[in-house]
C-alpha positions as CSV (number, residue, x, y, z in Angstrom):
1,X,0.0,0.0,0.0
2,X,1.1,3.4,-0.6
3,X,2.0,5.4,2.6
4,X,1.9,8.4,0.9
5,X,-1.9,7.5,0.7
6,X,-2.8,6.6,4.3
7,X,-6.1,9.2,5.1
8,X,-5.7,12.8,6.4
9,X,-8.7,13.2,8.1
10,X,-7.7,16.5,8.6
11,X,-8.8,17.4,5.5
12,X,-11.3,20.5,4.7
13,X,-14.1,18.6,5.9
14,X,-16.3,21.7,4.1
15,X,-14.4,21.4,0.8
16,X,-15.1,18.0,1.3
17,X,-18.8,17.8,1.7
18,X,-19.4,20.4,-1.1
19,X,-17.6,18.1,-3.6
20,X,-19.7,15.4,-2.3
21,X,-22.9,17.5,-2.6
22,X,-21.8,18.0,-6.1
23,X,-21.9,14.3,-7.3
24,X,-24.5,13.3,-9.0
25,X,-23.9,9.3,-9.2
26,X,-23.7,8.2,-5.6
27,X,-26.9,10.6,-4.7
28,X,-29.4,9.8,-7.2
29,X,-32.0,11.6,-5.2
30,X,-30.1,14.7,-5.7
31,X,-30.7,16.2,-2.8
32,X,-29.0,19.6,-2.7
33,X,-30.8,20.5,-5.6
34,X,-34.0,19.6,-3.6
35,X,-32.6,21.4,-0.5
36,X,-32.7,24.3,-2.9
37,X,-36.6,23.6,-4.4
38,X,-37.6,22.8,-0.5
39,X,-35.7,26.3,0.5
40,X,-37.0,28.3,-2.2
41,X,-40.6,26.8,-1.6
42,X,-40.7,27.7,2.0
43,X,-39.3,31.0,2.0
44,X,-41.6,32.1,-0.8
45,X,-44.5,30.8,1.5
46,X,-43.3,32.0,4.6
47,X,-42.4,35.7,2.7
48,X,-46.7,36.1,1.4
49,X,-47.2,34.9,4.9
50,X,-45.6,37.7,6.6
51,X,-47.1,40.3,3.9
52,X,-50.3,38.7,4.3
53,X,-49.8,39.3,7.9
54,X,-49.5,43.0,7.4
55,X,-52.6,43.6,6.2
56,X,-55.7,45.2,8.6
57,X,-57.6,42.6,10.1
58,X,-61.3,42.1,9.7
59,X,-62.6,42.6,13.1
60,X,-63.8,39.1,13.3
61,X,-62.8,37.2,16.2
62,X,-59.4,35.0,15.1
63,X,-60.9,36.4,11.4
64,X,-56.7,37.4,10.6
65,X,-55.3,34.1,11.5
66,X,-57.9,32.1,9.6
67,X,-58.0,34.5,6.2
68,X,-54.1,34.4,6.2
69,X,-53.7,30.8,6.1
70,X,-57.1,30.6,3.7
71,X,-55.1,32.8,1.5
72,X,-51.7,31.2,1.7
73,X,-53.1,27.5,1.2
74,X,-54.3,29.0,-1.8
75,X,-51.2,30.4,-2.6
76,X,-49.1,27.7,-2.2
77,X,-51.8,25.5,-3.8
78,X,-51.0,27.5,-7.2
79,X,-48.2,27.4,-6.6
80,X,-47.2,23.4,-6.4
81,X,-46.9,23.0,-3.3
82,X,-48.9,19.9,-3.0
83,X,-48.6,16.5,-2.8
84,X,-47.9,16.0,-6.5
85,X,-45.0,18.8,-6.1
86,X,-41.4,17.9,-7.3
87,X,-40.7,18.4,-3.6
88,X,-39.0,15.4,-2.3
89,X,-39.6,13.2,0.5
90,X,-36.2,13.0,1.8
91,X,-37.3,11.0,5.0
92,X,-38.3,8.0,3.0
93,X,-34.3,7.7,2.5
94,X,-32.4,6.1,5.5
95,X,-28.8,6.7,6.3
96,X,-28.0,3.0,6.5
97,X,-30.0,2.8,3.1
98,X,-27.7,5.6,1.6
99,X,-24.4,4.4,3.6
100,X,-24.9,1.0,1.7
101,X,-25.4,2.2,-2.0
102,X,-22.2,4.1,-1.4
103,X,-20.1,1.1,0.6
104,X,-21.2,-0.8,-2.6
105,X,-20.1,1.8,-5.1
106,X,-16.9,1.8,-3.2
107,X,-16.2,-1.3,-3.8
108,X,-16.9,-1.8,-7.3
109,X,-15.2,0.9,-8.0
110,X,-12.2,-0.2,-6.4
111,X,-12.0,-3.7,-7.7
112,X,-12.9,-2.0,-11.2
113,X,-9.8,0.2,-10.6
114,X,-7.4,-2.9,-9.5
115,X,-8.6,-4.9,-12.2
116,X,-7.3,-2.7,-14.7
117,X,-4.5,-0.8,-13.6
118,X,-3.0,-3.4,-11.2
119,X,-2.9,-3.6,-7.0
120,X,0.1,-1.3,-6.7
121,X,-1.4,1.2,-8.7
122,X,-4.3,2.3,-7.4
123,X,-4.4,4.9,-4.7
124,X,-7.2,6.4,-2.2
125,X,-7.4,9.6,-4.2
126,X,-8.2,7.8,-7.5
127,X,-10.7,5.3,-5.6
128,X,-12.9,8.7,-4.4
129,X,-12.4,10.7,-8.2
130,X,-13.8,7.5,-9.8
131,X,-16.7,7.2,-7.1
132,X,-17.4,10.8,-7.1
133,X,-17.0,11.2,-3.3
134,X,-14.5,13.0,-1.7
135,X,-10.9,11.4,-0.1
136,X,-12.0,12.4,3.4
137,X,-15.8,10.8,3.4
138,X,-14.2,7.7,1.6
139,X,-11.9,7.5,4.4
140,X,-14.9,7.5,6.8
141,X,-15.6,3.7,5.4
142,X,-12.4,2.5,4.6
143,X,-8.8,3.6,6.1
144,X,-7.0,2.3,3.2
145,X,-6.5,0.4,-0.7
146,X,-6.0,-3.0,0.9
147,X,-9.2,-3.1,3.8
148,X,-11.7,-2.4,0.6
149,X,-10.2,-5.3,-1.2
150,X,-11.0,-7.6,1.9
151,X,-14.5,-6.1,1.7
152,X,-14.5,-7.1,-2.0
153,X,-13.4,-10.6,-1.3
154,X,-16.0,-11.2,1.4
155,X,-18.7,-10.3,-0.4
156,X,-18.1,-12.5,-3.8
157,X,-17.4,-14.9,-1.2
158,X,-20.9,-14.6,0.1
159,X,-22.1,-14.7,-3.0
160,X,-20.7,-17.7,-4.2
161,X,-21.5,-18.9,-1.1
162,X,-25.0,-18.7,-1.4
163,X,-25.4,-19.6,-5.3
164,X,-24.0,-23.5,-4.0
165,X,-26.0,-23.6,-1.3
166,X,-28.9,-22.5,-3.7
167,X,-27.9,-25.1,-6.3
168,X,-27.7,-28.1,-3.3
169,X,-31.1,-27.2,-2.1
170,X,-32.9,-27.4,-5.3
171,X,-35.4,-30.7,-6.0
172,X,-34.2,-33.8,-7.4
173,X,-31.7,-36.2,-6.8
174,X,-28.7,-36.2,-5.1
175,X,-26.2,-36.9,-8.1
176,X,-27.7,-34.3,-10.4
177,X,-27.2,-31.8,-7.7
178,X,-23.5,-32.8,-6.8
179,X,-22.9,-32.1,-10.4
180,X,-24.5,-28.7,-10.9
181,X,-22.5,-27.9,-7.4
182,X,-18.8,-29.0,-8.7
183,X,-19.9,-27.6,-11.7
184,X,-20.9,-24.2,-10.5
185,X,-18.0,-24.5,-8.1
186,X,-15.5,-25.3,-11.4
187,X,-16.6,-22.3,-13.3
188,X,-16.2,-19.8,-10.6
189,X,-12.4,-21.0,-10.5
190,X,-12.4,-21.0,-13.5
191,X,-13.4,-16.9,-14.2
192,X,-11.4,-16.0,-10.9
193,X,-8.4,-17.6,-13.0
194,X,-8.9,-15.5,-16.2
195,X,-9.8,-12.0,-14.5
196,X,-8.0,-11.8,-11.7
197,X,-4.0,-11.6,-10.8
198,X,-1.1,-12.9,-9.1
199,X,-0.9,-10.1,-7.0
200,X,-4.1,-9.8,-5.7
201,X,-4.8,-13.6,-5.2
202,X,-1.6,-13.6,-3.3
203,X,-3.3,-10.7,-0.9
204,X,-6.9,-12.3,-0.8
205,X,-6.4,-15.9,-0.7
206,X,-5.0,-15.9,2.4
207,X,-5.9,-15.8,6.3
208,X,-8.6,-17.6,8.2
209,X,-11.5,-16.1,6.4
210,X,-10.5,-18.3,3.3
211,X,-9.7,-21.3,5.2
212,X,-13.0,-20.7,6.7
213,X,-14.7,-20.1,3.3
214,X,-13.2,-23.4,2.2
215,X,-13.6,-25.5,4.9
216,X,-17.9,-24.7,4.0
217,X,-17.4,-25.5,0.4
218,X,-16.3,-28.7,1.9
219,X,-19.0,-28.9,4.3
220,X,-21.6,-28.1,1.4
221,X,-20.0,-31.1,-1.3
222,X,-19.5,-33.4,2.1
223,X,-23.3,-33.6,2.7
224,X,-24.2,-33.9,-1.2
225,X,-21.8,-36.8,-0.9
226,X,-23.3,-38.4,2.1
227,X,-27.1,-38.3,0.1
228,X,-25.4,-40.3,-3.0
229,X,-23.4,-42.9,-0.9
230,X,-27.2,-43.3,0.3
231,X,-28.5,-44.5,-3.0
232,X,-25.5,-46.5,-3.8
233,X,-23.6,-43.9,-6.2
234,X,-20.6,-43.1,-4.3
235,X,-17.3,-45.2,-3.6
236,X,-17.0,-46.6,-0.4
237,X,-13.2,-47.0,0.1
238,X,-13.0,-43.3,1.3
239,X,-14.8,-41.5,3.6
240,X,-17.3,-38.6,2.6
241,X,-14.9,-36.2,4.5
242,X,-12.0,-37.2,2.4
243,X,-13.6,-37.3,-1.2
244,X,-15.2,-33.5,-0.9
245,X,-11.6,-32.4,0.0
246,X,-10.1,-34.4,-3.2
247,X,-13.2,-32.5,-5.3
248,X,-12.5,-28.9,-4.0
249,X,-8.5,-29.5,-4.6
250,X,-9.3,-30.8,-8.0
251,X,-11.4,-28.6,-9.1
252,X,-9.3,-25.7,-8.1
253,X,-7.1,-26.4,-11.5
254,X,-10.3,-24.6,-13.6
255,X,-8.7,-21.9,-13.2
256,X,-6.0,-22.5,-15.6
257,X,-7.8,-23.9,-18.1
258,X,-8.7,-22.4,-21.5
259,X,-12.2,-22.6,-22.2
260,X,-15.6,-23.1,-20.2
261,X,-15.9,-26.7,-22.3
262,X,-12.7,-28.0,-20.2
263,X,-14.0,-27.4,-17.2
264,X,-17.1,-29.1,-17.2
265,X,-14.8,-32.0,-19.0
266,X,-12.7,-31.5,-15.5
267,X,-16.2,-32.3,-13.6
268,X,-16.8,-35.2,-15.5
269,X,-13.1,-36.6,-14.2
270,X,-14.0,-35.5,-10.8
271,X,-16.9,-37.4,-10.9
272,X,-15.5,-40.4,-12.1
273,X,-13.5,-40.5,-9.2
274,X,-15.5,-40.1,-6.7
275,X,-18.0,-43.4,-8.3
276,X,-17.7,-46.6,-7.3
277,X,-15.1,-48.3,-8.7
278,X,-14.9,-51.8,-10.7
């Protein structure tokens, strides 16, 4: 990581937020130019209210209070100030809701960024320019490069994750599924393969949080195997333990092969090995 890069939170927090106001992409409600409509709005209302104030009252009993604001609804109702107005209703946003969409911008951005121009290369500074955010709010969520490509990792990880555990819950029977998990499995090594690099698999595949990812993979190809010993389809020289472990290694080499068609030719070998044999 760049030390030259580590955050200043010392930065102009005002500069800051005033370059952040002025991006579009990461607040699609726009909201200082609503500030401005909302502002506008009100002080024209609250300006016809005060002339409307000025006026002689009618000698009726509370007869001022209730003309004015008969006369400003009116106003204000010709105006647009109703319910159909283009004035927004900024409390239907939360600030985890908004915190999110900007975490997740953050980190496509970033991996975007690494992908293209290599770990070493991108910066903090270029990260927020590419967002749209300024350097010291995108140092509120992450202190540096290297943390955001963690958050990156976790999150595919998650992802692929839950699209195995999708594919072993789905009906039918216990070999089909096994194969569209090692399958699945197979083509995600094989795409991490082709678009990553050295550098940043050497940072990322590392640490308990992959042995941990891992060690579920297992877990998740462990029971499919347990359900097709059941009906007779798996050896029964090695234990289910020990033949999910030989499928996650094997399978592993997807990522250096050329085309989609040799992976799934990689599952059928897997497969065969984990059959009964004779």
């Amino acid at each position: 990581m760049h030390a030259a890069d580590t955050c200043q939170l010392q930065d102009d927090e005002q500069q800051d937020q005033q370059t952040d106001d002025n991006r579009g992409h990461l607040h699609p409600t726009g909201h200082t130019r609503r500030r401005s409509v909302v502002g506008a709005w009100a002080g024209s209302c609250l300006g016809h209210l005060s002339v409307l104030c000025s006026g002689r009252p009618s000698g009726r009993p509370g007869a001022g209070y209730r003309d004015t604001m008969s006369a400003l609804n009116t106003w204000c109702s010709a105006s647009g100030a109703s319910s159909a107005s283009p004035v927004p209703k900024l409390w239907t946003e939360t600030i985890a809701t908004h915190r999110h969409a900007v975490r997740e911008t953050l980190l496509d951005t970033t991996w975007a960024l690494v992908t293209e121009r290599g770990l070493l290369a991108v910066t903090m500074s270029q990260i927020a320019e590419k967002a749209g955010i300024g350097r010291a709010t995108l140092c509120k969520y992450f202190p540096d490069v290297e943390t955001i490509l963690f958050a990156c990792h976790e999150r595919h990880v998650a992802e692929h994750l839950g699209r195995l555990a999708e594919l072993r819950n789905r009906p039918g029977d216990a070999g089909t599924r096994l194969r569209g998990v090692l399958e699945a499995y197979a083509l995600i090594a094989h795409h991490r393969g082709r678009h990553g690099t050295e550098e940043l698999s050497a940072l990322l595949n590392r640490g308990e949080r992959v042995d941990r990812a891992q060690q579920q993979i297992v877990d998740l190809i462990r029971d499919l195997l347990v359900e097709v010993a059941a009906a007779d389809g798996l050896r029964d020289d090695l234990a289910p333990d020990e033949l999910a472990s030989y499928c996650l290694h094997a399978l592993t080499a997807a990522g250096s092969l050329p085309s989609e068609a040799a992976v799934r030719r990689l599952v059928d070998v897997t497969l065969a090995g984990v059959s009964p044999q004779g």
